[in-house]
C-alpha positions as CSV (number, residue, x, y, z in Angstrom):
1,X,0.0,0.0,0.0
2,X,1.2,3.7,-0.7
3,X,3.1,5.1,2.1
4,X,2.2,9.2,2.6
5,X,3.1,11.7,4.7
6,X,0.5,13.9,6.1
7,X,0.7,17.8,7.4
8,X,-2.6,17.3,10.0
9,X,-4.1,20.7,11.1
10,X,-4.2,20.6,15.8
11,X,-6.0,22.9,17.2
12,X,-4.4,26.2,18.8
13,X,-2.7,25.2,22.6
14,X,0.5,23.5,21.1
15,X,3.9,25.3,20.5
16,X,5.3,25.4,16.6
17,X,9.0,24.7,17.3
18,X,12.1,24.9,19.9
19,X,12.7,28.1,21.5
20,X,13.7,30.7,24.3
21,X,10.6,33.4,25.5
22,X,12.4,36.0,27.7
23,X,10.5,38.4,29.7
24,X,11.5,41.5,31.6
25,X,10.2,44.4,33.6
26,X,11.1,48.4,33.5
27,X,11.5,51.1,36.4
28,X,10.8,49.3,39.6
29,X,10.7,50.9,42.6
30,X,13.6,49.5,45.4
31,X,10.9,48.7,47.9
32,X,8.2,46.3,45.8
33,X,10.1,43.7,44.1
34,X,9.7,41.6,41.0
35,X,6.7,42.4,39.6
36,X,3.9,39.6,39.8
37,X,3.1,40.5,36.1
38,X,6.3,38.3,34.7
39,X,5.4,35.1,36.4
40,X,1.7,35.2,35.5
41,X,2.4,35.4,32.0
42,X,5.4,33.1,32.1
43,X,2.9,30.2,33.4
44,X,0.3,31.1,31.5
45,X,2.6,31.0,28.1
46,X,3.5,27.7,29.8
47,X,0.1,26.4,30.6
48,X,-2.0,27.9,27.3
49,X,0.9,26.7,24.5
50,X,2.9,24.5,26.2
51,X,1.1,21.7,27.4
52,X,1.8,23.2,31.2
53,X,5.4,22.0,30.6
54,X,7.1,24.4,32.3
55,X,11.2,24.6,31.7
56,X,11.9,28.2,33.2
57,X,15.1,30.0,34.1
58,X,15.3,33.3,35.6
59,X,18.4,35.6,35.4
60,X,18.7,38.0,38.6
61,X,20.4,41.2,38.3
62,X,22.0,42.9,41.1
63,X,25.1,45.2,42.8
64,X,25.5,48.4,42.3
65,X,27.0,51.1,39.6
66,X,29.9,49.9,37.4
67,X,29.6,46.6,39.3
68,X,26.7,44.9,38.1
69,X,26.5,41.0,38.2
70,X,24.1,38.3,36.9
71,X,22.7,34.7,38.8
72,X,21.3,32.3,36.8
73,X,19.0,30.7,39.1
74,X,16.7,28.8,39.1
75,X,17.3,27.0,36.2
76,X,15.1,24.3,35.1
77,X,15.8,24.3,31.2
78,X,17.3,20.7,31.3
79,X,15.4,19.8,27.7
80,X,16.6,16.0,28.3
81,X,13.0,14.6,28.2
82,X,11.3,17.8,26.8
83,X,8.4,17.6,23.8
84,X,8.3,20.9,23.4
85,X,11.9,22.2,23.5
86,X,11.0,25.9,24.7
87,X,12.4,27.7,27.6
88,X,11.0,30.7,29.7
89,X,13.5,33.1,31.1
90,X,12.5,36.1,33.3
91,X,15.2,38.7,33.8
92,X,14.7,40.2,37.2
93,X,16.7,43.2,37.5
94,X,13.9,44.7,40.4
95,X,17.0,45.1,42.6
96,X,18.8,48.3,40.8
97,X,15.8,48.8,38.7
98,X,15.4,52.1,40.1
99,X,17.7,54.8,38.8
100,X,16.1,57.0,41.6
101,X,18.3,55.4,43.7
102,X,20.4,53.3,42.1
103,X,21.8,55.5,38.9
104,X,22.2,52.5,36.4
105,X,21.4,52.3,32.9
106,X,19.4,49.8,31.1
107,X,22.5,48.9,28.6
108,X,24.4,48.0,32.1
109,X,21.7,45.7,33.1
110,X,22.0,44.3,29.6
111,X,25.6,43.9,29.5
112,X,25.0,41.6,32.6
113,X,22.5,39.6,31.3
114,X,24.3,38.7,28.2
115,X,26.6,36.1,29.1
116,X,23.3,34.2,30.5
117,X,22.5,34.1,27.1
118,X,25.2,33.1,25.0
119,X,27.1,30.7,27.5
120,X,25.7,27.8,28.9
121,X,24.8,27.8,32.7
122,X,24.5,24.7,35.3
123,X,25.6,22.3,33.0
124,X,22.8,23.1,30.2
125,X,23.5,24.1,26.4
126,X,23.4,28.4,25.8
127,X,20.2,29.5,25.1
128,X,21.6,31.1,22.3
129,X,21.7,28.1,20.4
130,X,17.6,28.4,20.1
131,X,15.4,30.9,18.2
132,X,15.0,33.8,20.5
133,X,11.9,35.7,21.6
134,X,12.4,39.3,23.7
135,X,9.6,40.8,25.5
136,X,10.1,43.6,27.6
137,X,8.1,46.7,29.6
138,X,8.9,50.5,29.5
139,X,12.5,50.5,30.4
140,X,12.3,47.1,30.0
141,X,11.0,47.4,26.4
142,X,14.2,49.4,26.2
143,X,16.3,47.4,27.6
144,X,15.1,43.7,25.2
145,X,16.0,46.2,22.2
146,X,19.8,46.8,23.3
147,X,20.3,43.1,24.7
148,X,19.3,42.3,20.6
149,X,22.1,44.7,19.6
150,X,24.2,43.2,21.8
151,X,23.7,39.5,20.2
152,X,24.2,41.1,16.9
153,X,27.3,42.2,18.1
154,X,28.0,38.3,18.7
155,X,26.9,37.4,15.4
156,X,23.5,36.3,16.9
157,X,19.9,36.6,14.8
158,X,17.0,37.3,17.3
159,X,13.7,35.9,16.0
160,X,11.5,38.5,17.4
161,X,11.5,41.5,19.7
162,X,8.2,43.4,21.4
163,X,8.8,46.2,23.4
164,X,5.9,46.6,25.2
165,X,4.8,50.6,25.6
166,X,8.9,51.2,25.2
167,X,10.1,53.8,27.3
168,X,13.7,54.3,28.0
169,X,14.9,56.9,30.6
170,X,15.7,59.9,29.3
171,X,16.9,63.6,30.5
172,X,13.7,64.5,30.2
173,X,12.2,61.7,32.8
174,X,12.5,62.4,36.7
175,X,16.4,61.7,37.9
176,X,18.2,61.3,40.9
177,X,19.6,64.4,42.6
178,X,23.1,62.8,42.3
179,X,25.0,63.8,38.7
180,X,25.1,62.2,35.8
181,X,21.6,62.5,34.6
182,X,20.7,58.3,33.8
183,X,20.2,57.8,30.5
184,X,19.2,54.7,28.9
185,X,20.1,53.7,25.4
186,X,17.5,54.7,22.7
187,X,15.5,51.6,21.6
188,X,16.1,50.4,18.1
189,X,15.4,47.8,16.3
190,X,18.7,46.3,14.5
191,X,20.1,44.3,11.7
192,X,19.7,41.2,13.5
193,X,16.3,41.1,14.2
194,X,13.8,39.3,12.0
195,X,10.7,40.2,12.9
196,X,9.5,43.5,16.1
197,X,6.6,44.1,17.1
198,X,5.7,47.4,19.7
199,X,2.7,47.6,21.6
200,X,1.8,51.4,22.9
201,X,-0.3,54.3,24.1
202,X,1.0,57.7,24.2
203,X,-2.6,58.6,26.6
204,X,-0.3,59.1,30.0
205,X,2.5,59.9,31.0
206,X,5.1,57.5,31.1
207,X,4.1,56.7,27.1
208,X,5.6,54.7,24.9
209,X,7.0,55.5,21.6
210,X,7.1,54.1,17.7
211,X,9.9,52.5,16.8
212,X,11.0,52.6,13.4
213,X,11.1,49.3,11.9
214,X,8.6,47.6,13.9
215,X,4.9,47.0,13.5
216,X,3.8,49.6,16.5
217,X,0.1,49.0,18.0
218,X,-0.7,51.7,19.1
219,X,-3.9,52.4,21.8
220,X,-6.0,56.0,22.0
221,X,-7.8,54.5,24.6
222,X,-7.4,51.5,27.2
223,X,-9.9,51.9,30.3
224,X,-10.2,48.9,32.9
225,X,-7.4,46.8,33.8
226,X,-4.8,48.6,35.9
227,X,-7.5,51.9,36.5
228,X,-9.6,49.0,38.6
229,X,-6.9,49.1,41.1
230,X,-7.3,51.2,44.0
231,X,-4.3,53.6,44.7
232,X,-1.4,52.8,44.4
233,X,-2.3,49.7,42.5
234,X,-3.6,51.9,39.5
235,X,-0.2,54.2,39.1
236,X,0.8,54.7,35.8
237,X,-2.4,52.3,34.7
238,X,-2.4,53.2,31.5
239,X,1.4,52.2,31.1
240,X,0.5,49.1,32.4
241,X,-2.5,48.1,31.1
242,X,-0.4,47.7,27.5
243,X,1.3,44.7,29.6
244,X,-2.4,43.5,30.6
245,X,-3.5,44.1,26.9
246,X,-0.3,41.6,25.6
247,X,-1.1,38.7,28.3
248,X,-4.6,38.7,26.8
249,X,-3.5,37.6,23.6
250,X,-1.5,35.1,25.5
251,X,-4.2,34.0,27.3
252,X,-8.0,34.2,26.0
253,X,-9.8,34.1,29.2
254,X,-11.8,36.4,30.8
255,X,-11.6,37.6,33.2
256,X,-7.9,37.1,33.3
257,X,-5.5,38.2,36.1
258,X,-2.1,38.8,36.1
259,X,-1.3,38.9,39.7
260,X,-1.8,42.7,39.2
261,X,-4.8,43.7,37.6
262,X,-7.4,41.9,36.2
263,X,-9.2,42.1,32.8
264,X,-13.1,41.7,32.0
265,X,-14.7,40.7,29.2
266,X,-15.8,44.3,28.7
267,X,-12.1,45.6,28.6
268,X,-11.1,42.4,26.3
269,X,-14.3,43.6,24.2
270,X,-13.4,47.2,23.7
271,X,-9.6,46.9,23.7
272,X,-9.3,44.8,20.8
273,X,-10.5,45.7,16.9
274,X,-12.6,43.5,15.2
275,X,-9.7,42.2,13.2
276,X,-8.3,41.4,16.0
277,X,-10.9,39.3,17.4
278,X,-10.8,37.4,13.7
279,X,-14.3,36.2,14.2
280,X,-13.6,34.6,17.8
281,X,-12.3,36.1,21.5
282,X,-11.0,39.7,20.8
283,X,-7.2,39.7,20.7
284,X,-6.6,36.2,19.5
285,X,-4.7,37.8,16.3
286,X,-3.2,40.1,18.1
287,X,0.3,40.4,20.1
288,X,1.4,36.6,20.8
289,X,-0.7,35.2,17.4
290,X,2.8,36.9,15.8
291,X,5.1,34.7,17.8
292,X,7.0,32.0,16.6
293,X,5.6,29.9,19.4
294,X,2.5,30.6,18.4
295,X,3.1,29.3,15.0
296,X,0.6,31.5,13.3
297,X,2.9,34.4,12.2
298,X,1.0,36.4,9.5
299,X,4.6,38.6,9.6
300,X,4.0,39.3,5.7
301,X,0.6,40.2,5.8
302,X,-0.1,43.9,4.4
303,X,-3.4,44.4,6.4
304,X,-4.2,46.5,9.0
305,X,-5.4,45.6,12.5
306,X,-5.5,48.7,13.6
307,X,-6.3,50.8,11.1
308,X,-2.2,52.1,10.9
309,X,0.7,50.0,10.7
310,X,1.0,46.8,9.0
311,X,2.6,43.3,10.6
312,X,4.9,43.4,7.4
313,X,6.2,47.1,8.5
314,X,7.7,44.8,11.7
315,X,9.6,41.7,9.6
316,X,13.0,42.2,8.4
317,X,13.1,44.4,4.6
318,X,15.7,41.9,3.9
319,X,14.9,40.6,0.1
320,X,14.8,37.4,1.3
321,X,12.7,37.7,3.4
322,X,10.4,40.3,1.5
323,X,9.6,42.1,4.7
324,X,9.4,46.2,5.0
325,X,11.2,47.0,8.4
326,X,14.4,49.2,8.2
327,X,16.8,47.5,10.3
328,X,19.5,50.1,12.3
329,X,23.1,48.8,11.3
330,X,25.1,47.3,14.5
331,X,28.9,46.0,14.5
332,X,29.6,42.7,13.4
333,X,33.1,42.7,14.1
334,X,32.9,40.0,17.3
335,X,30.7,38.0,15.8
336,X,30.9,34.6,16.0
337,X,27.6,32.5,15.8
338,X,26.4,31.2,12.4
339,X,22.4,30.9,12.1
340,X,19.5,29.6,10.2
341,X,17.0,32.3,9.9
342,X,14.0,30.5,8.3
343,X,13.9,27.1,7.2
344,X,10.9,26.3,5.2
345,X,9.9,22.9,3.3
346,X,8.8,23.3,-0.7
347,X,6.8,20.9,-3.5
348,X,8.1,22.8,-6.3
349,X,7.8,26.5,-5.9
350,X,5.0,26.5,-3.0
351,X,5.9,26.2,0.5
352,X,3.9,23.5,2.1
353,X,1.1,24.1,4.4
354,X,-1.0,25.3,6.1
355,X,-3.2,23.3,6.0
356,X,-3.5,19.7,5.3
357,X,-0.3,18.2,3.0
358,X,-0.2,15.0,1.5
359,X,3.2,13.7,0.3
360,X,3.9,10.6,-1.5
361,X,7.0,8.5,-0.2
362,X,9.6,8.6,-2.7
363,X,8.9,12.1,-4.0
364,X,11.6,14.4,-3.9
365,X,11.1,17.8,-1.8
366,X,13.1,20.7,-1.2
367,X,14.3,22.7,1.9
368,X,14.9,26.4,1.6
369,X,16.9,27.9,4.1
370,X,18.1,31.4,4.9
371,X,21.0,32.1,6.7
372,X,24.0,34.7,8.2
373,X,27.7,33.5,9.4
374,X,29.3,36.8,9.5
375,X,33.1,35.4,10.1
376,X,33.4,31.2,9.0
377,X,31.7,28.6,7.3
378,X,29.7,26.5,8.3
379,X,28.2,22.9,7.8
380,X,24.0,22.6,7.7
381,X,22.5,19.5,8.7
382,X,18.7,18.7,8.6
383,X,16.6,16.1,9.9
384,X,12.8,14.9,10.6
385,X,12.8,14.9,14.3
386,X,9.4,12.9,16.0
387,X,8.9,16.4,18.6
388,X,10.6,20.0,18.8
389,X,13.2,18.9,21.2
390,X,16.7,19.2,19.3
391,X,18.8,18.0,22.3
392,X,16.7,14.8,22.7
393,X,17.6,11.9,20.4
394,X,14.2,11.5,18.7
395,X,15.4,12.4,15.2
396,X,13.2,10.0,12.8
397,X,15.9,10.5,9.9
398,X,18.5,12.6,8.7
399,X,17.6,14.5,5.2
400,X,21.0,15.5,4.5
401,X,24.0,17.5,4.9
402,X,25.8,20.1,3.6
403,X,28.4,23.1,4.1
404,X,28.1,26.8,3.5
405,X,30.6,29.6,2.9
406,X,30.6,32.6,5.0
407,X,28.7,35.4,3.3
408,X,29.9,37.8,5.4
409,X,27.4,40.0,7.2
410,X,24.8,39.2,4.7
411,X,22.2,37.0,4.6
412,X,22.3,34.3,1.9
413,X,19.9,31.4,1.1
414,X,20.2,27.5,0.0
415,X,18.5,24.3,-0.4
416,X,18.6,20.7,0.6
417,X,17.2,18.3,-1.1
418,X,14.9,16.1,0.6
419,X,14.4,12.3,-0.9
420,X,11.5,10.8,0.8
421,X,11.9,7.7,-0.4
422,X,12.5,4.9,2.6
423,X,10.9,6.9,5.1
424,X,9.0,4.2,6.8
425,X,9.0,5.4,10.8
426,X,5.6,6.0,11.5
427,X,4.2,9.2,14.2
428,X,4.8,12.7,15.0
429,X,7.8,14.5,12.9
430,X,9.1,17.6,12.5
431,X,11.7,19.4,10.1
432,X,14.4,21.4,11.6
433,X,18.0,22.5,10.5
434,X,21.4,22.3,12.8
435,X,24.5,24.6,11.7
436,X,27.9,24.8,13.2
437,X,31.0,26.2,12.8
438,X,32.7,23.4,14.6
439,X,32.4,25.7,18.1
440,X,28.9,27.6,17.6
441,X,25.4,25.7,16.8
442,X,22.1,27.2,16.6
443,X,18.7,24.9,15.7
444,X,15.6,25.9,13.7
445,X,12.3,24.3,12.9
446,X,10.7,24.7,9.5
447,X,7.5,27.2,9.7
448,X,5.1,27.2,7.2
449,X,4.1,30.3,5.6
450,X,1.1,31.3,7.4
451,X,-1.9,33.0,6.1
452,X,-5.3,34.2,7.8
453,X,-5.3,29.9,9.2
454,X,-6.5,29.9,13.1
455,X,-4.4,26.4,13.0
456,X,-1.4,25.7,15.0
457,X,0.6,23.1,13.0
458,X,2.1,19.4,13.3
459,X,4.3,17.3,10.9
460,X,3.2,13.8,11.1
461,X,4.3,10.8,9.6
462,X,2.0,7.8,8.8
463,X,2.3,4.1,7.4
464,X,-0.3,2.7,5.4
């Protein structure tokens, strides 16, 4: 009997492919500590995408003014026996969070945190050899943006960064009495990020600002939430209601609490445009539907949820990637790390799925990869792996590999072909690509090109 492969459509509540979700807060004041906001969505990331499967990590800034230093603990990302390959990291940096007292800079705090990134901790692989996603609030928001540039500066592509009502510390923001004035570095959005999304409202002071090369949603209005609070709860509620409006699209519930604030189905109702609500609970294509995780990316669509800016205004203007975000140029000369920057899986010309794909063992496919190794070559390997978990030794079959030449600080694209034929393993499989430069390996799973599909997405293999 004919042997097929098919592409089966899940329903939403599984992650799409191996990664690293980093979360961070902004201004904090000395006395109140981490804010409850980060965990809440953390676990509910965990419990709405993840099957509940909950690998976290948190990285804990602390010390004082020219002597910053980072802890790595807890750290519970051993991806041994994990399905779905994704770590959560928050970065609590609560401690010297306020420059009122403090005096220190976002970019210090960043400069901390980046060797939690790149260099393995308690025995586990760097996070940096995963896809990377970088969510951060008001100085926060500020703060993801520089710890991009800083990757870039290590060769590093970042999937995806969303500053969330960005706001870094300027001159013009309240100070300490003690000289220098703090200032934060202005957010960005640089050469090495593929897709940004900012989510804003300029209604109250402290507001958040467009940045240029992201797809900014932008609110005129945002009641409930955080104004609920009684004082001090609802300070700066507008501010913070853009975190409450980005957890809803994490989370579809309502009412939905964040350890802060809680939203009601009225605020969900009037927050959210009817394109976002896409027929079903408002937000649900909104915010985290653009996440890799998610797996329903729409990052090239040219329509409008809000009326303004486009998704396509946030992914990379790259040709080959066909995007229109301007990218801010960053240094390249320490970099190190080679990557795979989409992988997708082709019949001919068309990218397969969504949707349901049959595919006849023995037929010949293609892979289509882009890629960056700004100082080496590198060797690409890709295989049909049974979950999203790189690290643990379910690979169903290896497609083939091959090596690449650096192309410097640009990014350049190839192919693999893919010979089905003898592919008789039958469940659950998954495409991804491995490249290394001998010292440096970074991992990516093939994503579909996704359209106005509500679907979440599986490879699965069957026997029949």
């Amino acid at each position: 009997m004919k042997k097929i492969i098919c592409l089966l459509v899940l329903i939403s509540g599984t992650a799409f492919s191996a990664g690293v979700t980093i979360i961070t807060h902004g201004y904090n004041p000395s006395v109140s500590g981490v804010p409850a906001w980060m965990a809440s969505m953390r676990d509910d990331i965990a419990a709405e995408w993840l099957g509940n499967e909950q690998n976290y990590a948190t990285i804990t800034i602390t010390g004082t003014l020219g002597n910053l230093s980072a802890a790595c603990s807890p750290w519970n990302v051993g991806l041994a026996s994990s399905s779905t390959g994704e770590i959560i990291v928050l970065i609590d940096w609560s401690a010297v969070a306020d420059h009122l007292i403090t005096g220190i800079p976002a970019q210090d705090v960043a400069a901390a945190v980046l060797p939690g990134i790149t260099q393995g901790q308690s025995g586990q692989r760097p996070l940096a050899e995963l896809p990377i996603h970088l969510i951060g609030h008001s100085r926060g928001g500020g703060l993801v943006c520089e710890i991009a540039r800083l990757l870039g500066e290590q060769g590093v592509i970042v999937d995806h960064v969303t500053p969330l009502d960005v706001h870094p510390l300027t001159a013009s923001d309240p100070q300490p009495i003690f000289p220098p004035n703090i200032i934060d570095t202005p957010a960005a959005i640089y050469q090495n990020v593929i897709f940004a999304d900012g989510y804003m409202q300029q209604i109250s002071y402290p507001g958040g600002q467009p940045l240029a090369g992201a797809y900014d949603r932008q609110w005129t209005v945002i009641p409930g939430g955080y104004h609920n609070n009684a004082s001090p709860g609802n300070t700066y509620a507008d501010h913070r209601n853009i975190i409450l409006a980005y957890h809803a699209t994490v989370k579809l519930a309502s009412p939905l609490n964040n350890g802060e604030a809680t939203l009601l189905g009225t605020d969900r109702a009037s927050w959210f445009t009817v394109y976002e609500t896409d027929g079903g609970t408002p937000g649900q294509k909104a915010g985290f539907h653009y996440s890799r995780m998610a797996g329903r990316e729409d990052r090239d669509s040219s329509d409008q949820p809000n009326g303004a800016e486009r998704p396509i205004d946030g992914f990379h203007n790259d040709a080959l990637f066909g995007g229109a975000g301007t990218r801010t140029a960053l240094s390249w000369a320490s970099a190190v790390w080679p990557n795979l920057a989409q992988v997708e899986v082709r019949r001919g010309s068309t990218t397969l799925g969504p949707g349901a794909v049959s595919i006849t063992i023995g037929e010949s496919l293609t892979i289509h990869f882009v890629g960056l190794d700004a100082d080496s070559g590198s060797n690409v390997t890709f295989y049909v792996d049974q979950d999203r978990n790189p690290y643990n030794g379910n690979n169903l079959a290896t497609i083939g590999t091959q090596s690449v030449s650096s192309a410097g600080t640009a990014f350049y694209q190839g192919t693999q072909t893919w010979d089905t034929t003898g592919l008789t393993l039958t469940g659950s499989g998954y495409i991804y690509g491995a490249i290394t430069d001998g010292t440096h390996t970074r991992y990516l799973y093939a994503v579909p090109v996704f359209n106005a599909a509500s679907s979440v997405f599986d490879w699965t293999l069957l026997q029949q």
